[in-house]
Every structure is written in C-alpha cells, then in structure tokens.
N, C-alpha and C positions, 0 to 999 in steps of 0.2 A: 560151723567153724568160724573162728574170729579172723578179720581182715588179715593179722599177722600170717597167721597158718594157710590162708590163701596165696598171698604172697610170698612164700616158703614154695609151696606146692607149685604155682604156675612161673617163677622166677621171674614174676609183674613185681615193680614197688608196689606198697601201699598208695602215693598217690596215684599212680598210672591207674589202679583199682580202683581208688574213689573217682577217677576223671572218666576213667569207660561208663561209670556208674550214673556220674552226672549225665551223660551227653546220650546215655541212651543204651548202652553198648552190653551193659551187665541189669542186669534185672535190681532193681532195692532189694536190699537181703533183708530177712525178718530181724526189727532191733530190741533187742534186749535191756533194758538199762544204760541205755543212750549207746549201747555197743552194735556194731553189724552181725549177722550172724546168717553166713553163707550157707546154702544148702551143698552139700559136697557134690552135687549133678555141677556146679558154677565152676570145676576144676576142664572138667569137660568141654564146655561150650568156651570156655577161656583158652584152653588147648587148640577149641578149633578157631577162637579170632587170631592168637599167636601167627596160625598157619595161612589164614587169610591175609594178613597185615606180611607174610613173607612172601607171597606168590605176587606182590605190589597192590592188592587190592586197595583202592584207597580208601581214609576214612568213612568218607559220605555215602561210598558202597556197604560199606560192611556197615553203618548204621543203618540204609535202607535194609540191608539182608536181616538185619536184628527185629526191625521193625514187625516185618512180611513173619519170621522166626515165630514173634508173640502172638499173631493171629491166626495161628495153627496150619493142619493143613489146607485148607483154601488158598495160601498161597502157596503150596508147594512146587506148581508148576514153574511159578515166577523163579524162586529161589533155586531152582532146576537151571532152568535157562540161567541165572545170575553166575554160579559156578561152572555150567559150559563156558560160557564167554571167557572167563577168568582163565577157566582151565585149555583154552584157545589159545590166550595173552603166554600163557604160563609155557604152553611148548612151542611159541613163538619165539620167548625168549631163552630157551635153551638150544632151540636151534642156533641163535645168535652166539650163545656164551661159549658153543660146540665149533661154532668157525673161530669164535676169536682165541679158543685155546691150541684148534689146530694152527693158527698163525704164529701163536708165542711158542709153540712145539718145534718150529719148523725154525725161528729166530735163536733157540736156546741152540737148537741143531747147529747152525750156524755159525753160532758163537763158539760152540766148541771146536767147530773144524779151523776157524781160526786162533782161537788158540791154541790149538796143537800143531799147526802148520807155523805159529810163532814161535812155540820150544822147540819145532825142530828146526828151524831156523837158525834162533839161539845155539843150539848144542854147535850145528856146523859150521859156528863161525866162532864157539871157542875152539874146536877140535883142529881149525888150522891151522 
C-alpha cells in the first residue's frame, strides 16, 4: 500500500511515517518507481508503536525494541522483560492517575455542597 493509505489506516501523518522510517522505527517499504509500498503487516506493528508511544515508552526504547523486533526470536526474551517493565511503569501510573481522580471527585463533591449551601443561603435571605 502507498504511504497515503498507510497514513489513513494508522492516523500517523505521512511525515511522522517517513521519520519512524528514517530513525529505525518502521522497516523501508519495497519501492516501486521511486514510490513506498507498505506491506499491509506495517498497519499492525504501527498499531502496536502508537500503543507503546501511549503507555510513555520513550523513543529510544521503542527503537531498541524495534531493533531486538528485526533479529527475530533470539531476542524475545529481552523484548519480554522490555514490555514487563513498561507494563510496571504503566500500572504505576494508573495507580497514580486513580488517586488523583479520586481527589478531584471528592473537590467536585465539595464544590457542590458549597454551592448549594450558597442558594440556599440566597433563597433565605430573599425570603425575609
């Protein structure tokens, strides 16, 4: 498939596509008359950088992971342990994101009891 339609399918621009491509991220696609031409598996492994790049993995990880990726299984162990660790990071930080929600739950709470103890305040100081 051409760069366009990859770009379509993973909602990457086309540069962000050519930049994973340069730096290591996406494999060279077979080129056709100077054009790229993605193997449709490249929707897939781009699915799973999207998911890496959201769980905060950083670049230089996820290009080591890309690397260990193209030398088959022999590294599979590595790239095991690479997504443990990640997936560590990953319900570390929902532990985190789960206190800081129940704090803004308990502030909205809050808020509302004071504003309603404000209209009712209001009403009984029109009503006298």
């Amino acid at each position: 498939m051409k760069i366009g339609r990859l770009s379509e399918l993973t909602g990457l621009s086309i540069d962000t596509l050519r930049y994973y491509e340069k730096i290591g991220l996406i494999d060279p696609p077979f080129r056709k008359g100077g054009q790229r031409l993605y193997d449709p598996d490249a929707v897939r492994w781009i699915d799973f950088l999207k998911a890496l790049k959201a769980t905060g993995m950083r670049l230089e990880d996820m290009k080591r992971y890309a690397l260990m990726r193209a030398r088959g299984n022999a590294t599979a162990s590595n790239r095991r342990v690479m997504l443990e660790n990640q997936h560590a990071l990953v319900l570390k930080r929902i532990e985190q994101l789960n206190a800081c929600a129940a704090l803004l739950e308990y502030k909205i709470t809050n808020y509302h009891e004071i504003e309603a103890a404000h209209a009712q305040a209001d009403q009984k100081g029109y009503a006298s």
